[in-house]
N, C-alpha and C positions, 0 to 999 in steps of 0.2 A: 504494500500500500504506500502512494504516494505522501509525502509532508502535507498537512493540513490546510498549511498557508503557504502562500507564494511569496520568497524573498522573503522569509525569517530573519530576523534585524539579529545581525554577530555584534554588534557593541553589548552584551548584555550590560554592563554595568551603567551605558546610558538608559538603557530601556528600563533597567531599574530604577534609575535617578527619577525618569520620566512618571512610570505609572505607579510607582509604591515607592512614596518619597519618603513614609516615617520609616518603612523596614531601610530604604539605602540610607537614610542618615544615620541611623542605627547604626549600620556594617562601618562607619565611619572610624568607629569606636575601635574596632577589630584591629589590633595592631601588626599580626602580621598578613603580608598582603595575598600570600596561597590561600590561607585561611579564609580573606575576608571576597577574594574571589568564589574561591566555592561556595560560602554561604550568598552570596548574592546570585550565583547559578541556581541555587534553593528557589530564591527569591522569585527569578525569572519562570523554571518553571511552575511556580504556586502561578504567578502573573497568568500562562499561557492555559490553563486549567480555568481560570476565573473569567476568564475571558470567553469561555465561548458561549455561553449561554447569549448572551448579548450581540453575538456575531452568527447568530443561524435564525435562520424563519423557521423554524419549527424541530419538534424536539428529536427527529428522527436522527438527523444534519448533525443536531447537538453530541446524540450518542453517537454516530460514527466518526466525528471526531475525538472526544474522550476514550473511546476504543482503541483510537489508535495511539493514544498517548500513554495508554495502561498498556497494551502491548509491545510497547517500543522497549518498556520497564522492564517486563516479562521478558520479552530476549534477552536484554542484558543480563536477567538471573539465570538465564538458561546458557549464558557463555557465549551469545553472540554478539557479533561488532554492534555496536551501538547507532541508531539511523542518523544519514546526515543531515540534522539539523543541531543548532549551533547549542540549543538548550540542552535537547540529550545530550549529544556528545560531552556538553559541559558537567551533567549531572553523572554521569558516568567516570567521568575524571576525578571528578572530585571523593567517588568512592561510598556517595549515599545506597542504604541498602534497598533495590530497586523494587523488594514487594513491597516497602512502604512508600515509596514515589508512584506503586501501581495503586495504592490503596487510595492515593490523597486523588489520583483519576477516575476511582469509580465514585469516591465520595461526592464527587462534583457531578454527578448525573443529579441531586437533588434539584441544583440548581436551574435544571430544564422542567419543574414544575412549579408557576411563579406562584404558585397559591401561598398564603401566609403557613408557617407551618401550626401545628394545632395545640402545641401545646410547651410546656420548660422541658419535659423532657428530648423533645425532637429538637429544640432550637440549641440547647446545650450539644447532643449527639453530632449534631451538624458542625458548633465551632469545634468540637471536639475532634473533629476528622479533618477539618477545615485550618483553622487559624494555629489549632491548639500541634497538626502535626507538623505544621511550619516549624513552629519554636521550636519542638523538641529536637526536630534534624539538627536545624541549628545548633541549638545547645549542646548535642552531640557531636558534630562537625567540628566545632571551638572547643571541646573539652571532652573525651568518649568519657570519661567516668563522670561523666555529670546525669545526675539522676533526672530523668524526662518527668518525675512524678511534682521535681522543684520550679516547673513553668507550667504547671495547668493550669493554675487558678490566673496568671499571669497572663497567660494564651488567649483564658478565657473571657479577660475582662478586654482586651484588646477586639477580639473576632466581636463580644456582647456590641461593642463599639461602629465595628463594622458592621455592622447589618442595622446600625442608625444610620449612617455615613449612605448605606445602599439605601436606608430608606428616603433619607433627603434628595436622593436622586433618582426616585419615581419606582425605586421596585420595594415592595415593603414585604417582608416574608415574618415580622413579626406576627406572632398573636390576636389577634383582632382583641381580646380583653387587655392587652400590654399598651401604658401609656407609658409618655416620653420618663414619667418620675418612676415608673415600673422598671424600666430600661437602667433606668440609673442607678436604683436601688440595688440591682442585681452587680452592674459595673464595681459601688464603691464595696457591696460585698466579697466581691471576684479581686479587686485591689488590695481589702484588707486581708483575706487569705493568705494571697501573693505575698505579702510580706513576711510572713515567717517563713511561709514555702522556699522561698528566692535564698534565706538566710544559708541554706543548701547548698546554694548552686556556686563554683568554681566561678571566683572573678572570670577568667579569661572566657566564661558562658555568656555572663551577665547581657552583652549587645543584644544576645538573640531575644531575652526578654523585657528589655528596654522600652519597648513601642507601647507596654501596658499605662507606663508613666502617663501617657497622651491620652488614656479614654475617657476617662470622666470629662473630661474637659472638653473634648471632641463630641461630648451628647448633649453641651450644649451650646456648642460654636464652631465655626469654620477656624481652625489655626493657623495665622501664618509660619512661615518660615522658621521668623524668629524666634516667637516662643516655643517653637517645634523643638528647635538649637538646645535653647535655655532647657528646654523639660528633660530630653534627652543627657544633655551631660550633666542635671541634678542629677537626676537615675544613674548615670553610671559612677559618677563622683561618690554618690553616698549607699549604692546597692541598694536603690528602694525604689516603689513606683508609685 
């Protein structure tokens, strides 16, 4: 099966700058630069997963393209050359284990049913496949003995955030009974978690959990740049979010 898309952009680290600007400012943090290349390889492929719901006219399109991005994974744990486009091959490089890069493509088949989901348990299950398996590669990638168990609550108040973020932009997969202070409640509960959760996790982890710093505040405002900067390096400065 052919690449998905035509002309896959190779700069991942712009691509990442471009569409998921608090995880690249995050990778900022990363000080060494194999390290902070791979984890931004993460980054690009979570980007090219998230992306397609929004890029097909109906859900068929949707799944055989996430098909082929969970099978591209699937070869590489089965020992074959990795397909040429610039994300796999980079996700392959960098040595992520390829049934969890297959799992974070089927998770994303939710996302080709816009209905709101029905209830705390589906919408957790979803960051939890979603946002929450970002982090842990991450955290893993920057430190393997870093426990995945020390960024879920972390993952969770982030991704809680993101599915504000999607709702201000016209797709709401929230709850129909979930208001914006329901939303919130859940974030600062998922932040105060994280903090003792995070007390866990290996300085050289901490970038990958980073972006949690930003949710609360992201449920109820658009952030610019700057205090993206500023939240980001409190959170790393002082290991809290």
């Amino acid at each position: 099966m052919t690449s998905p898309e035509p002309g896959p952009d190779t700069d991942l680290d712009a691509l990442v700058r471009r569409v998921d600007p608090d995880r690249w400012l995050a990778s900022r943090f990363i000080a060494d630069p194999k390290a902070r290349a791979d984890v931004v390889a993460l980054y690009a492929f979570n980007y090219e997963l998230a992306r397609v719901a929004g890029g097909v006219s109906n859900a068929l399109m949707g799944e055989i393209r996430l098909t082929w991005w969970r099978e591209a994974m699937e070869e590489i744990a089965a020992g074959r050359p990795p397909r040429q486009h610039p994300t796999v091959e980079a996700a392959a490089r960098a040595g992520y284990p390829p049934a969890a890069l297959a799992e974070m493509a089927e998770a994303r088949m939710a996302d080709l049913d816009p209905a709101p989901f029905a209830d705390e348990g589906q919408v957790l299950a979803y960051v939890d496949a979603t946002a929450g398996a970002v982090t842990m590669l991450a955290a893993w990638r920057l430190d393997p003995k870093a426990d995945p168990h020390a960024v879920k609550s972390a993952a969770r108040a982030y991704g809680l955030a993101g599915l504000w973020r999607l709702k201000r932009a016209g797709v709401d997969r929230l709850p129909a009974d979930w208001t914006q202070a329901d939303l919130r409640s859940r974030v600062r509960e998922a932040r105060i978690a994280a903090r003792d959760e995070l007390k866990a996790l290996p300085v050289a982890a901490f970038p990958a959990a980073a972006p949690a710093a930003l949710a609360l505040a992201q449920t109820a405002r658009e952030l610019g740049e700057l205090e993206t900067r500023a939240r980001l390096t409190w959170a790393v400065a002082t290991g809290r979010v």
